[in-house]
C-alpha positions in Angstrom: 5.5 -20.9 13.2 7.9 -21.3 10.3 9.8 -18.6 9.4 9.9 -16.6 6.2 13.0 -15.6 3.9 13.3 -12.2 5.2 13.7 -13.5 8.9 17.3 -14.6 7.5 19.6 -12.5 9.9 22.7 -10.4 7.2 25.0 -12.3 5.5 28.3 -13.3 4.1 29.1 -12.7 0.6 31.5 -14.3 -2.3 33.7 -12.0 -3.8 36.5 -12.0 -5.9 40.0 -12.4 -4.2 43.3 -11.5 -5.9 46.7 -12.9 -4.4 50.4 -11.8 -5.4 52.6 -14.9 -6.7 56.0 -14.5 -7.7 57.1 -11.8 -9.6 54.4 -9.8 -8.8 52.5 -11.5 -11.1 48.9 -11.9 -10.2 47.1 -15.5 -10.1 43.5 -15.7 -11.3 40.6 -14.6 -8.9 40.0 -17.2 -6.6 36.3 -16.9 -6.0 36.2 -20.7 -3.8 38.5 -18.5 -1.4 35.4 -16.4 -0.6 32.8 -17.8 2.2 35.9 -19.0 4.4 37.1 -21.5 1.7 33.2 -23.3 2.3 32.6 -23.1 -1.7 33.0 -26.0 -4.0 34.1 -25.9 -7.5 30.5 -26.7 -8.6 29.0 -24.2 -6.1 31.4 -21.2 -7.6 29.7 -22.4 -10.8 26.1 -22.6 -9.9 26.4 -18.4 -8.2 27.8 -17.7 -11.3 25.0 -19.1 -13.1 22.2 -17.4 -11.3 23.9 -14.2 -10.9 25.0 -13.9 -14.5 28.5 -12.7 -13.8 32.2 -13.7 -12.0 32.3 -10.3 -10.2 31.4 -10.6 -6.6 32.2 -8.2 -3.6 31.9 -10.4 0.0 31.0 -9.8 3.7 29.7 -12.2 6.5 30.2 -13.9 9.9 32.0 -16.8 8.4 33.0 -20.0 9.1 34.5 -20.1 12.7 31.9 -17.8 13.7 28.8 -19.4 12.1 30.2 -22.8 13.9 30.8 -20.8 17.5 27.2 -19.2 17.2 25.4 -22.9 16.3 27.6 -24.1 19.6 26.7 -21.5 21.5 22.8 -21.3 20.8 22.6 -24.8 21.2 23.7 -24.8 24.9 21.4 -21.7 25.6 17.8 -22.6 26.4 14.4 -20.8 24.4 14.7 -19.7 20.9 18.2 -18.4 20.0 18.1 -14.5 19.0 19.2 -13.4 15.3 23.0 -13.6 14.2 24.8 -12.2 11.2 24.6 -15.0 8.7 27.3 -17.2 7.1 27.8 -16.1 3.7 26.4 -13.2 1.1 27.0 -13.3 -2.7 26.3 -9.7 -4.2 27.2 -8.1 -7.3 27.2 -4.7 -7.7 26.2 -3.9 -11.6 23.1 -3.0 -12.5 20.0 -4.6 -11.1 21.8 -5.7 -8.2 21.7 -9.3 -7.4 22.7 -11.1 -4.2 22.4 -14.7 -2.5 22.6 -15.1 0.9 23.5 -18.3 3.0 22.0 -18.7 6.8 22.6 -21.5 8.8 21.1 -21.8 12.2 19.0 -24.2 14.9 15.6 -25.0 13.8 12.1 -25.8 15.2 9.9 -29.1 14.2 7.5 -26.6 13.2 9.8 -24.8 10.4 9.8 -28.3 8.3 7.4 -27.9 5.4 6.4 -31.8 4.8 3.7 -31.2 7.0 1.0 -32.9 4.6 0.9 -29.2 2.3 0.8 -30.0 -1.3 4.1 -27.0 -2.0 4.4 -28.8 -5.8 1.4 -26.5 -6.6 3.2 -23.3 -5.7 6.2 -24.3 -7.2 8.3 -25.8 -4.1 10.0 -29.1 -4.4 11.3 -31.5 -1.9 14.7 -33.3 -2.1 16.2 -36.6 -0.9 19.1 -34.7 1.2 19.5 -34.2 5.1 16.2 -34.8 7.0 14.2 -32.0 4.5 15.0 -30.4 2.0 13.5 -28.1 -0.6 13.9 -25.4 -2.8 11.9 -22.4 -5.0 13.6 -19.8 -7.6 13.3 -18.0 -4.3 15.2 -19.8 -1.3 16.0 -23.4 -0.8 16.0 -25.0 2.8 18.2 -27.8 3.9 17.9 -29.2 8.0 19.4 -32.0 9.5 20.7 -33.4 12.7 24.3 -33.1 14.3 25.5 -35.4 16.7 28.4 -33.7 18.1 30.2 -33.4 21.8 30.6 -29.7 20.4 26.6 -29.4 20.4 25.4 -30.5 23.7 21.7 -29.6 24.3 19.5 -30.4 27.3 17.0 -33.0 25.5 20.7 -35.1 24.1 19.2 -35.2 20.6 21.1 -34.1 17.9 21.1 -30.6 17.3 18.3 -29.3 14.5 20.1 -27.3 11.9 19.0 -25.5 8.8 20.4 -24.1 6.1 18.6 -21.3 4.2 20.0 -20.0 1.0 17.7 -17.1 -0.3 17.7 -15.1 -3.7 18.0 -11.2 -3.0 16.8 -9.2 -5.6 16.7 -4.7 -6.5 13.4 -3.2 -6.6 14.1 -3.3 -10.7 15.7 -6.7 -10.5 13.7 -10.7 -11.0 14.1 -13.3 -9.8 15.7 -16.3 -11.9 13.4 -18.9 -13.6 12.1 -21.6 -11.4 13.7 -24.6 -13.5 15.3 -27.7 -11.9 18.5 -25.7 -13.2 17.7 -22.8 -10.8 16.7 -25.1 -7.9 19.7 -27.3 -8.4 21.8 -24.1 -8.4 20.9 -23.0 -5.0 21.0 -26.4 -3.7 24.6 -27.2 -5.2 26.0 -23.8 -3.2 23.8 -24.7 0.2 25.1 -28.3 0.0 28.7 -27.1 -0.1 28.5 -24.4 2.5 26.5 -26.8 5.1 28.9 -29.5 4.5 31.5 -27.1 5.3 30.0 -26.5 8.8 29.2 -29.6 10.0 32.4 -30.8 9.2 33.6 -27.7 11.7 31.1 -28.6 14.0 32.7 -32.5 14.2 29.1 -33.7 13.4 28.9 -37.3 13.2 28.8 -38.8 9.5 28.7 -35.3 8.1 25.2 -34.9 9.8 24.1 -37.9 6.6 25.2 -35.5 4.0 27.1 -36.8 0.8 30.3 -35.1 -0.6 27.7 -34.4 -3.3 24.4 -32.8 -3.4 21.4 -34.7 -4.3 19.3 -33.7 -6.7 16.8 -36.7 -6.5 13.0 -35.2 -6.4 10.8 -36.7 -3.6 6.9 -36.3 -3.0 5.4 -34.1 0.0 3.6 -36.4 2.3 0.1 -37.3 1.1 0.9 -36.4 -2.9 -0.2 -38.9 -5.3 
């Protein structure tokens, strides 16, 4: 069965990091620092956008152990057990907002262009990686490695999927679901996923692009 949003084991977060330069003068926060160096320029840009603020705090398994877990689970047989996630986002003013960033190994039935008309409850699917989609609650991004570092009993390439999911307070909303919003999450996923597959050694970036693409395709079976 495909899992929901809250399956998504905790997370890593982006934060603001301050270094010392010369003089002990201090350089600007470095917020692309955050998440293991995984964040773009444009992806620092898009949490800022949905969170409304540059003020992060950070936690997470990160990137060398997000790649050692995928490796791991990969070579293990039956469904792989829950693992602390890549990457959080959180802010800590009032209502508190947070994304978090999951990527992990993936059944054929977690895919959701399964002949499901998603348009109608506000889901859209997106010409990137084998699936991918995205709400003004998570976005979902899987694709195939091909990697010596991923060896699994059936030879395919291994199924991975990134899950980026808006966490909101009690008090707190969710942000509008626009093709700004959607584009948001998809532009930090994109940049986090790239950064792992390129870890993992996946063969042509697992078919992603330096850039993510925001081209809007149609579920199977909609006119």
């Amino acid at each position: 069965m495909r899992r929901a949003s809250a399956s998504v084991s905790t997370v890593l977060a982006l934060g603001l990091l301050l270094t010392a330069c010369g003089g002990g003068e201090e350089e600007p926060p470095q917020a692309a620092q955050k998440c293991d160096g995984t964040l773009s320029p444009a992806a620092v840009g898009a949490l800022e956008s949905v969170l409304g603020t540059k003020e992060f705090h950070s936690t997470g398994a990160g990137l060398d152990r997000t790649a050692k877990v995928l490796t791991e689970d990969r070579a293990s047989t039956g469904r792989p057990p829950g693992h602390p996630a890549m990457c959080e986002v959180g802010t800590d003013a009032a209502p508190r907002l947070g994304v978090k960033i999951d990527l992990r190994l993936y059944e054929a039935a977690d895919l959701y262009d399964d002949g499901t008309q998603w348009t109608k409850s506000g889901r859209y699917l997106y010409a990137m990686g084998r699936e991918t989609s995205a709400d003004n609650k998570t976005a979902r991004l899987f694709l195939g490695c091909a990697s010596p570092n991923l060896k699994g009993a059936d030879g395919q390439p291994a199924p991975i999927e990134g899950v980026l999911t808006f966490d909101k307070s009690a008090k707190g909303a969710y942000p509008a679901n626009t093709p700004a919003t959607r584009e948001a999450y998809l532009t930090v996923l994109h940049s986090v996923t790239l950064a792992v597959v390129k870890e993992l050694g996946c063969e042509n970036d697992a078919g992603l692009t330096e850039k993510p693409v925001f081209e809007v395709r149609k579920w199977r079976g909609e006119q």
